[in-house]
C-alpha positions in Angstrom: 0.0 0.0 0.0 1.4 3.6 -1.3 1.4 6.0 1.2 -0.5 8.7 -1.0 -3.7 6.0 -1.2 -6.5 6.8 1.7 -9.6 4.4 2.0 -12.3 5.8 3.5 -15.8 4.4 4.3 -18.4 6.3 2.1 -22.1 7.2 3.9 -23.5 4.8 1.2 -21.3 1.9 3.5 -18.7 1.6 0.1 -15.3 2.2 1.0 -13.5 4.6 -1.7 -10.1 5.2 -2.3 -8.5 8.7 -2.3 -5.1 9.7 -3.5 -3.6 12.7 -1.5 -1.3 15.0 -2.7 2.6 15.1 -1.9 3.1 18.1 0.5 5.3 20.6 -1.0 9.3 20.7 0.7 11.3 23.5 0.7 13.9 24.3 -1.6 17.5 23.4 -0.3 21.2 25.1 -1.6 23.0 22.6 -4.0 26.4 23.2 -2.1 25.5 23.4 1.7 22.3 21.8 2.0 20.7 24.4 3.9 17.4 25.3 4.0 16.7 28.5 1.3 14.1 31.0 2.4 12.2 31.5 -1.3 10.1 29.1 -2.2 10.5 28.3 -5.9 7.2 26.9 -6.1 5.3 29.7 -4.9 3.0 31.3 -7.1 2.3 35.1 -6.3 -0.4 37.3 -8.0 2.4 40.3 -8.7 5.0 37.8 -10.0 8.0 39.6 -7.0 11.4 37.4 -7.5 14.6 37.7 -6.0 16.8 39.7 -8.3 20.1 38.3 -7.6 21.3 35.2 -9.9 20.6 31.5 -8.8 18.3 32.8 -6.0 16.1 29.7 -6.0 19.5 26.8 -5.9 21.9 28.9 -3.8 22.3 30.4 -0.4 23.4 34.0 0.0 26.5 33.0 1.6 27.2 29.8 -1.0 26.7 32.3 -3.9 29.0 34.8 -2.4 32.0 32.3 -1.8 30.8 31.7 -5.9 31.2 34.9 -7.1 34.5 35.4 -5.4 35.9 32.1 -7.0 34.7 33.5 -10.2 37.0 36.5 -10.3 40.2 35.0 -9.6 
């Protein structure tokens, strides 16, 4: 049995099977692991982003150390 599979008794006396939906996890940096505080997923009615560059795969301090790499 999958976890996203419920059966549930029906008021007719049938038991029914619903499928739930996988709860949405945050978004984590692809160096440190670390939680990030955007949510990719999010869907907002004025479309607001983060402006700065990888803002949804990178924490500020991973993407800082980046950067620096980048100009030597």
């Amino acid at each position: 049995m999958t976890k996203n599979i419920i059966k549930k008794k029906s008021p007719g006396g049938r038991i029914v099977t619903h499928k739930t939906k996988k709860s949405k996890t945050s978004s984590h940096c692809r160096i440190c692991g670390s939680a990030l505080r955007t949510n990719k997923r999010a869907k907002t009615k004025s479309g607001k982003r983060v402006a700065r560059p990888l803002s949804a795969e990178l924490c500020p301090a991973c993407l800082k150390n980046s950067l620096q790499m980048a100009e030597l």
